[in-house]
C-alpha positions as CSV (number, residue, x, y, z in Angstrom):
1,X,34.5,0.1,-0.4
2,X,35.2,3.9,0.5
3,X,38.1,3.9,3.3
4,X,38.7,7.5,3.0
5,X,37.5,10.8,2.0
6,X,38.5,14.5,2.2
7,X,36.5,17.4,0.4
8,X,38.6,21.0,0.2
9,X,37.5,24.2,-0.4
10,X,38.5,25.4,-3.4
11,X,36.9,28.9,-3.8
12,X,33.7,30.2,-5.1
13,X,32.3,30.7,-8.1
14,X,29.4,32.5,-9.8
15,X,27.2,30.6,-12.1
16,X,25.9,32.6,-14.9
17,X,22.1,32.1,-15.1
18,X,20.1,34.1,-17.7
19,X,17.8,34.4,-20.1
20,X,14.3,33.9,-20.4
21,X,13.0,30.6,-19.8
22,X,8.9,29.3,-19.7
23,X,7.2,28.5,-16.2
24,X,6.7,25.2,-15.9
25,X,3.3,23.9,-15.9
26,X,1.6,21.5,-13.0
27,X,1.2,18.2,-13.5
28,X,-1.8,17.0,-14.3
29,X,-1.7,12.9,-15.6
30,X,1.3,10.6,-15.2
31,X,2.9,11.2,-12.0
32,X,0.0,13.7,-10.3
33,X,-0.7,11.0,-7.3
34,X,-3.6,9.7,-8.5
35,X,-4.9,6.3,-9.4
36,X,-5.0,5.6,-13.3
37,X,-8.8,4.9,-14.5
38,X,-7.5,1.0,-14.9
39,X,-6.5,1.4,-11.3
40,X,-9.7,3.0,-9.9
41,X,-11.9,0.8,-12.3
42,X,-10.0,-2.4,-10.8
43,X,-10.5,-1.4,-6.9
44,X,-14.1,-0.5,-7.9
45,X,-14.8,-3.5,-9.3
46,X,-13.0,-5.4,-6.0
47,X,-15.2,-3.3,-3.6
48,X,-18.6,-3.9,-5.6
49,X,-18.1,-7.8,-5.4
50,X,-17.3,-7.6,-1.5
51,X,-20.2,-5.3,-1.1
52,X,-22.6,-8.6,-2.1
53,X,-20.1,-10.9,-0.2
54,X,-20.1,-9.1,2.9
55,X,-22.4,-6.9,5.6
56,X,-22.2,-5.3,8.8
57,X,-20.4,-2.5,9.8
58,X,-17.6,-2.4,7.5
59,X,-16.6,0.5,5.5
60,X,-15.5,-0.1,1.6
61,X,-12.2,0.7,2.5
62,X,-12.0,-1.8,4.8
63,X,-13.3,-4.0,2.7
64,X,-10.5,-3.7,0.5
65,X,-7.5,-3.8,2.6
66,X,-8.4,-7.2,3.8
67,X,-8.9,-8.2,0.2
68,X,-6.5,-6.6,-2.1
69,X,-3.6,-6.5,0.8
70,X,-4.1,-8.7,3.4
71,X,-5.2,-12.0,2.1
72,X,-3.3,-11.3,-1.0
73,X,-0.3,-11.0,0.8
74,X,-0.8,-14.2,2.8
75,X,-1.5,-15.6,-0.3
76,X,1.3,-14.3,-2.4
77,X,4.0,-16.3,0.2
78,X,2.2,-19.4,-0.6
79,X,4.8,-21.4,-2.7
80,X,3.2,-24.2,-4.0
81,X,0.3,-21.4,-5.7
82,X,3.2,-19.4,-7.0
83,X,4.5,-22.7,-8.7
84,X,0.7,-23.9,-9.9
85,X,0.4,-19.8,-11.1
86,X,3.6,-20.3,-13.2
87,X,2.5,-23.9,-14.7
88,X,-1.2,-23.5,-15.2
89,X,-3.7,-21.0,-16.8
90,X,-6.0,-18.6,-15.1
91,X,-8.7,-21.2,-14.6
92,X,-6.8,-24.5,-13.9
93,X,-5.5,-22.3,-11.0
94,X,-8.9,-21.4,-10.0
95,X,-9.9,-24.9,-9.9
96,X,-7.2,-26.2,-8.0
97,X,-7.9,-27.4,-4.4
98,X,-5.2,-26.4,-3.1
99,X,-6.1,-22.7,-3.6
100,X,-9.4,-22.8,-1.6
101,X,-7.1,-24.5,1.0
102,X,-4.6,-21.6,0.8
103,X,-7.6,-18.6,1.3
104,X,-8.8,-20.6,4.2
105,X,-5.3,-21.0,6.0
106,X,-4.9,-17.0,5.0
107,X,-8.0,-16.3,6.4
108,X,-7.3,-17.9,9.8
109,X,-3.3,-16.5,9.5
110,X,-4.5,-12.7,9.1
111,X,-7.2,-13.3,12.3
112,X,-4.6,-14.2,14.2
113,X,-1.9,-11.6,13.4
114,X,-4.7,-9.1,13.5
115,X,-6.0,-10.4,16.9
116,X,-2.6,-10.5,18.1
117,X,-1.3,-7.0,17.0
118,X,-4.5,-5.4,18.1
119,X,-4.4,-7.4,21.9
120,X,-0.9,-6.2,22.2
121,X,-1.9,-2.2,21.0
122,X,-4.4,-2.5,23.7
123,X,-2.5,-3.9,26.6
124,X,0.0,-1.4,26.3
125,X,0.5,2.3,25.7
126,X,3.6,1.9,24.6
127,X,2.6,0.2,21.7
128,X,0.1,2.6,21.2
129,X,2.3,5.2,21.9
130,X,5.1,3.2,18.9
131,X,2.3,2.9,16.3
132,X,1.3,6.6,17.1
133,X,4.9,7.2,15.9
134,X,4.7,4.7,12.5
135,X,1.5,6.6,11.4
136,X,2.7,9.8,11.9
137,X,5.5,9.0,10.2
138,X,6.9,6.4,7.7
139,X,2.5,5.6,7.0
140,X,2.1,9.4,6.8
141,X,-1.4,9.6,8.2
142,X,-1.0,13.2,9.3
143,X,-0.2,14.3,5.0
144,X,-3.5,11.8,3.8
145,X,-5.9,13.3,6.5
146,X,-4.7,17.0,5.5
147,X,-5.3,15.6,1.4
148,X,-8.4,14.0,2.0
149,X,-9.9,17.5,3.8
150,X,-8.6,19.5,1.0
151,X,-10.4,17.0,-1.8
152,X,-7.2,15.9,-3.1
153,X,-5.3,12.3,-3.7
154,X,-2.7,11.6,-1.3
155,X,-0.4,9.1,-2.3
156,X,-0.5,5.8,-0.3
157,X,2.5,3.7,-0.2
158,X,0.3,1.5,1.9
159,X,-1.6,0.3,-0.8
């Protein structure tokens, strides 16, 4: 535990820089912000099954969300699937009952928090007003609307 500190001025002092040195180059792979082929091939895949699955007004991206974030993250806080996961394979998990059980009581958990979030937003501007705030900021909606008009990737922390 820090209980005190105290920085002093001690002078200044030039750094010797020189000498020639290479420009470095732009990234262009690992690290660029986009999604790895695996990645891309992966969502693709995801939105191409929900495209048979589902109809009506909803966008692919919309489609995925629920999927890949919502109902897996009601599903990832279901303990007893996280203990059949770690026991069983692949396909004794798929056949278990208690996993059509768990998407079903997902399902109905995301309605409600989504019914619920979205009734409050409308009944109040100053939730509005809050979330207006959260996407502007932390969600940075303003940086992946100005990368998505200039035809680049913006990196999405949200999902």
């Amino acid at each position: 535990m820090l209980t005190h500190h105290k920085l002093l001025r001690q002078g200044t002092r030039t750094l010797a820089l020189g000498g020639e040195s290479e420009a470095l180059k732009p990234m262009a792979e690992t690290g660029s912000g986009g999604l790895p082929e695996k990645e891309k091939a992966r969502l693709a895949e995801i939105v191409d099954k929900l495209n048979d699955l589902s109809h009506g007004e909803v966008t692919d991206d919309d489609r995925l969300i629920y999927v890949n974030s919502v109902l897996k993250g009601k599903l990832l806080e279901n303990e007893m699937l996280a203990q059949q996961a770690a026991s069983n394979t692949k396909e004794q998990s798929a056949s278990s009952p208690a996993l059509g059980d768990a998407i079903l009581d997902a399902i109905m958990d995301a309605f409600e928090a989504h019914t619920s979030m979205s009734r409050q937003a409308l009944d109040s501007a100053e939730v509005r007003q809050g979330l207006k705030q959260v996407l502007l900021g932390p969600v940075q909606l303003y940086e992946g609307l100005r990368a998505r008009q200039h035809g680049t990737t913006a990196q999405d922390p949200g999902r």
